[in-house]
Backbone atoms as SQL, in Angstrom:
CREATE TABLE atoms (id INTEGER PRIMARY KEY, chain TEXT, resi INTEGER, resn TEXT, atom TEXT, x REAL, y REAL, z REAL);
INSERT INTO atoms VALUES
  (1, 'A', 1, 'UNK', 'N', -47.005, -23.257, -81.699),
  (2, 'A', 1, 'UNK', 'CA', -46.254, -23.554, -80.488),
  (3, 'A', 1, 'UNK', 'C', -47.127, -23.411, -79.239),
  (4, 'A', 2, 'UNK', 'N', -48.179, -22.567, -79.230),
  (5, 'A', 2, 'UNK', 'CA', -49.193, -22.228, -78.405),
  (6, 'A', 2, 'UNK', 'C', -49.698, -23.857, -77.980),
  (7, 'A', 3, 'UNK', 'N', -50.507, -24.053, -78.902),
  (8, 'A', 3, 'UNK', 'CA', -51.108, -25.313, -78.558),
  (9, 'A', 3, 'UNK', 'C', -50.036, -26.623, -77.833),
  (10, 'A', 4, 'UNK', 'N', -48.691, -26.977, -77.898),
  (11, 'A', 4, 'UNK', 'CA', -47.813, -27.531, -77.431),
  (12, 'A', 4, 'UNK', 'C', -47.689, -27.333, -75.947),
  (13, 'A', 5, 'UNK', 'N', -46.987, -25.995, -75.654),
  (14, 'A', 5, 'UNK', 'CA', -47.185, -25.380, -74.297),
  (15, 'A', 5, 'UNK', 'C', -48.130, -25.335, -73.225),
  (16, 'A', 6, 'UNK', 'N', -49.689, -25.313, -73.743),
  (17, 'A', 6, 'UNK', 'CA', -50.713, -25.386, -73.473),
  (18, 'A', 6, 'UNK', 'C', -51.078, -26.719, -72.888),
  (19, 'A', 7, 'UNK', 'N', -50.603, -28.123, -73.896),
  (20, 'A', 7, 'UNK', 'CA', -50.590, -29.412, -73.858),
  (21, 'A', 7, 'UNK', 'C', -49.644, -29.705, -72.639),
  (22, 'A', 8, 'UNK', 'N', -48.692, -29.593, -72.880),
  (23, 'A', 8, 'UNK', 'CA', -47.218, -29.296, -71.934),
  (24, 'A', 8, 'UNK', 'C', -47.545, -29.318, -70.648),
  (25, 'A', 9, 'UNK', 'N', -47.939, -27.595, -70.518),
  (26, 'A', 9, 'UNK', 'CA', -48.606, -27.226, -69.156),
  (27, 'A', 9, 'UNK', 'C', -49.572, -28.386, -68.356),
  (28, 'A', 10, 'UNK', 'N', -50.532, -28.802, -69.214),
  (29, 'A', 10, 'UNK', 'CA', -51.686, -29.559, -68.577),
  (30, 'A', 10, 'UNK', 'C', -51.193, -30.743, -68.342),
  (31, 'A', 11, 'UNK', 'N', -50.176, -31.150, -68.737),
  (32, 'A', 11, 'UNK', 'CA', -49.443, -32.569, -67.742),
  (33, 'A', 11, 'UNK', 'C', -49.125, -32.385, -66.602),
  (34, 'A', 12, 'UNK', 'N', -48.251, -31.097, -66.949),
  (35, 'A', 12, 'UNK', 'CA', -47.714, -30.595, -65.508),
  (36, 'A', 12, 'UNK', 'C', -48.396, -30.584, -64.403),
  (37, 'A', 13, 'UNK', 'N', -49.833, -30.021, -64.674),
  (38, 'A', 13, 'UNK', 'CA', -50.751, -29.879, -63.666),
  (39, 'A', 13, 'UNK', 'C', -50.419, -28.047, -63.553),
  (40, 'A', 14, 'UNK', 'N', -50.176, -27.417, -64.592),
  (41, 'A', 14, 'UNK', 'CA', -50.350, -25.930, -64.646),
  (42, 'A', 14, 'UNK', 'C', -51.444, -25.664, -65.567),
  (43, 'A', 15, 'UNK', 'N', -52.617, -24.278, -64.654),
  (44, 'A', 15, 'UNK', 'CA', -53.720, -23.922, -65.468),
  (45, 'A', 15, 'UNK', 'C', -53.060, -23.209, -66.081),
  (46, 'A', 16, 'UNK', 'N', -53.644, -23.271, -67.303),
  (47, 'A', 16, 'UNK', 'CA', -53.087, -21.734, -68.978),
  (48, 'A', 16, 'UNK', 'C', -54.492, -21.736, -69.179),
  (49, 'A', 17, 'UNK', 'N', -54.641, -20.478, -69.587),
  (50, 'A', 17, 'UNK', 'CA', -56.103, -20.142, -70.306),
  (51, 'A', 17, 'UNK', 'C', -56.448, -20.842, -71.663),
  (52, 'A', 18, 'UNK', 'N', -57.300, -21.101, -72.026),
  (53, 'A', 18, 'UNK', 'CA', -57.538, -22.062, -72.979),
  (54, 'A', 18, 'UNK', 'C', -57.235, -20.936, -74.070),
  (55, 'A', 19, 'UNK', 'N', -57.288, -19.664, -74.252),
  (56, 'A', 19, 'UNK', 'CA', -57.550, -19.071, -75.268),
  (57, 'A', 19, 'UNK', 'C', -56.501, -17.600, -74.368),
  (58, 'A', 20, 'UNK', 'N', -55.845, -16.632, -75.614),
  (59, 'A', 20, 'UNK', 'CA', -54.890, -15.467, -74.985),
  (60, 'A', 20, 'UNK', 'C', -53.626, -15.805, -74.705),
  (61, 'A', 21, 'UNK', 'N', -52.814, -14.728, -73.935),
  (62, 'A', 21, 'UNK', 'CA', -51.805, -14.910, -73.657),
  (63, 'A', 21, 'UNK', 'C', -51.178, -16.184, -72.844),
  (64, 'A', 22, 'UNK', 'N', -50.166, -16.811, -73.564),
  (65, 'A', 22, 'UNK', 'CA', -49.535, -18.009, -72.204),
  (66, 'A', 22, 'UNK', 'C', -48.942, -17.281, -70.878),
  (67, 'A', 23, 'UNK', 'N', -49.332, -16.831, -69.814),
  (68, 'A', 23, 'UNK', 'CA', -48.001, -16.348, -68.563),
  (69, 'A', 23, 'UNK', 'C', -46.669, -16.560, -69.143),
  (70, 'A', 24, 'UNK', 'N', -46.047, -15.514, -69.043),
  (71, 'A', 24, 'UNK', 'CA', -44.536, -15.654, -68.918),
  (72, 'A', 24, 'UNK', 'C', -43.768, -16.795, -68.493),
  (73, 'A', 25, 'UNK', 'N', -44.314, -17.332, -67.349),
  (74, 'A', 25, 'UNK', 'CA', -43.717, -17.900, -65.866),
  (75, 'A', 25, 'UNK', 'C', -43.514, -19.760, -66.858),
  (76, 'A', 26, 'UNK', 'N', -45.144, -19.575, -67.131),
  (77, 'A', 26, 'UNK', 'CA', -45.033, -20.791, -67.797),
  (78, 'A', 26, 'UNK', 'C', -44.556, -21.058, -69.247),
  (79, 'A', 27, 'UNK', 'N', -43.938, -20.306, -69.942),
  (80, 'A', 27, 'UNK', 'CA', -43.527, -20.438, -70.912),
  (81, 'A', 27, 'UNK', 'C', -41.928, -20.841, -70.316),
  (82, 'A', 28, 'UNK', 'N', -41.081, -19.756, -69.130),
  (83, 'A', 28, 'UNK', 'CA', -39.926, -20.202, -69.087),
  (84, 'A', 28, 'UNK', 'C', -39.785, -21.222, -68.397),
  (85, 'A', 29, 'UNK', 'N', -40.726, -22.228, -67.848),
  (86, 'A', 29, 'UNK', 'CA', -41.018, -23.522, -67.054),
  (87, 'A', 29, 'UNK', 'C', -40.952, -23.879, -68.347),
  (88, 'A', 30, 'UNK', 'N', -41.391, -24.212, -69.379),
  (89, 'A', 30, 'UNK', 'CA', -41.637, -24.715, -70.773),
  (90, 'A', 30, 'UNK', 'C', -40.329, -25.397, -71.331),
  (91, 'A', 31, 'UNK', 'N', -39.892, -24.206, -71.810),
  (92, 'A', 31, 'UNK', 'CA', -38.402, -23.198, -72.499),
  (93, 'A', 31, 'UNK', 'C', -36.971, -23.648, -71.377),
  (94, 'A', 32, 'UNK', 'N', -37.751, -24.853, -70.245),
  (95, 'A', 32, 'UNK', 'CA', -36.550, -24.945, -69.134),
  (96, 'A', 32, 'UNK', 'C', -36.503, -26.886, -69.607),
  (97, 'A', 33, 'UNK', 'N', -37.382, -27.093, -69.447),
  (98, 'A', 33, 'UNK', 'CA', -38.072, -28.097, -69.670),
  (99, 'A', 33, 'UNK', 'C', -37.852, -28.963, -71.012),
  (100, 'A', 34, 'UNK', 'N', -37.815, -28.319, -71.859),
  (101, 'A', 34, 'UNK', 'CA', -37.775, -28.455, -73.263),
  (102, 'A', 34, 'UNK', 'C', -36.328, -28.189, -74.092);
C-alpha cells in the first residue's frame, strides 16, 4: 500500500520520502481521497 500512496502523493504534487515512514497528514489526504 506504501508504494500506491507514495505514487498517489506524487501526482498530487506532495513530497513523501522515498524510503520510511509515510506522514500521517498524507496518508489521511490519501484515505480522504480514496
Amino acid at each position: 500500500q506504501a508504494k500506491e500512496v507514495r505514487a498517489w502523493a506524487k501526482e498530487q504534487g506532495i513530497e513523501v520520502p522515498a524510503r520510511g515512514r509515510i506522514p500521517a497528514e498524507v496518508l489521511e489526504k490519501y484515505n480522504a481521497a480514496n
